[in-house]
N, C-alpha and C positions, 0 to 999 in steps of 0.2 A: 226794473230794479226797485228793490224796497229799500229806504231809509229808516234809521235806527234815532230817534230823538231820546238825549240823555237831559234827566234834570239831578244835576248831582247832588247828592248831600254827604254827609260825614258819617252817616247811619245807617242809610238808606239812601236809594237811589232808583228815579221812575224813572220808565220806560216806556218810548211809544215807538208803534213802527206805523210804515205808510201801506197805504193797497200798491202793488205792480205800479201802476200807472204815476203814481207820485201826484195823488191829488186830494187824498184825505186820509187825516193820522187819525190813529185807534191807540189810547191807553192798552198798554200790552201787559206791565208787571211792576212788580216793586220788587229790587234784592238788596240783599242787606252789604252796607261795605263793611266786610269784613275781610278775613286772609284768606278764601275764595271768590271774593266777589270781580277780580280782571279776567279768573280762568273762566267763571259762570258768563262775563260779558261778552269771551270770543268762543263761546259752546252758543249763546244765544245769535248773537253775529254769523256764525257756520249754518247751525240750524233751521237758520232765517231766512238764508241766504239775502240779507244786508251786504249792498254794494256802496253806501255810503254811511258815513255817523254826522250826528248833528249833535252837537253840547252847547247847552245855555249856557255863558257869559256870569260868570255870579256878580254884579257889582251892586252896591247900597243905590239907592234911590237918587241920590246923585252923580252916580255913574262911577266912582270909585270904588277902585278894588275892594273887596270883602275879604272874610278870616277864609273862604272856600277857594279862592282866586288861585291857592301856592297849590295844593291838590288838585285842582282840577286840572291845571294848566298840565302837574304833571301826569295824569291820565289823558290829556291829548295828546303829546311827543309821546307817549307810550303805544298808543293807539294809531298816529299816524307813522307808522314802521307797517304796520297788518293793514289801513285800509285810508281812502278819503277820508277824512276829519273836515268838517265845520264849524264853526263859533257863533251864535247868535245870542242879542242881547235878551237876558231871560225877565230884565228886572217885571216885578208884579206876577207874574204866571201860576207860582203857589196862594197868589189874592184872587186872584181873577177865579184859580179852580176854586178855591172853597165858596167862594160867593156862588157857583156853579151847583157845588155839594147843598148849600145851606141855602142860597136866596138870599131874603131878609130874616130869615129867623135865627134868633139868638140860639145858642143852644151851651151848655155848661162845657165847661172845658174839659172835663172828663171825655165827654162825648163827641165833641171837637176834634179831643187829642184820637181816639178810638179810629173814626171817619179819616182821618189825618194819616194817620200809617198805613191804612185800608185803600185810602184811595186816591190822597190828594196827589202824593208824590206821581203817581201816573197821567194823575189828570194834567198835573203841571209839566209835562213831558210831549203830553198831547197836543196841548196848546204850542209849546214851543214850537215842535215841528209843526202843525197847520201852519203858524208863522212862516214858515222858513216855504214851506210848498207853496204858500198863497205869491209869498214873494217872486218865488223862481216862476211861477207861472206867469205873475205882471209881467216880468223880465222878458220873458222868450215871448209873448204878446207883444209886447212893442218893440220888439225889435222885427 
């Protein structure tokens, strides 16, 4: 079964899926939310054939809810009607990617912002789900 990791946003929204096996996620895509983008997420879901979804948790650095918390939530109850839904906590994941993108070098915000719509949003969808697959694997491991 492959797994679908969403990193939502308001604008946009990354995308990773996992290999068959559910042991490493691959950046898949970036779509735009707009007034296609739940039909384009269950054409990708079909296509995919994704037997599970994973959505990062939007909360501020202190673990409280953010302005993305009221949308996303309702893109899960949307979603869990068509397939398994999971929740995992996302906080830092678009940090973590661009440090990924970037390293230590600075670079101007123009070109930041550019790399940022290109890639980050995927990469931050990646990481989430590696997260989620590293986890489920500890799990079934010690048990």
């Amino acid at each position: 079964m492959r797994i679908l990791g969403i990193d939502y946003g308001t604008k946009r929204v990354g995308l990773a899926i996992s290999d068959e096996s559910e042991s490493i996620a691959f950046p898949f895509r970036v779509i735009q939310n707009d007034g296609r983008f739940y039909e384009t997420l269950l054409e990708i879901i079909d296509s995919e054939s994704i037997g599970e979804v994973l959505i990062g948790a939007s909360t501020t650095s202190d673990g409280q809810d953010n302005s993305l918390e009221a949308p996303r939530k309702e893109l899960v109850d949307r979603l869990r009607q068509d397939i398994p839904v999971f929740e995992i906590d996302e906080r830092f994941s678009s940090h973590e990617a661009r440090l990924r993108e970037y390293g230590d070098n600075s670079r101007s915000a123009r070109q930041e912002k550019k790399i940022l719509k290109e890639h980050i949003d995927a990469d931050a969808a990646q990481i989430i789900l590696q997260r989620y697959l590293d986890k489920k694997r500890q799990s079934s491991n010690s048990n």
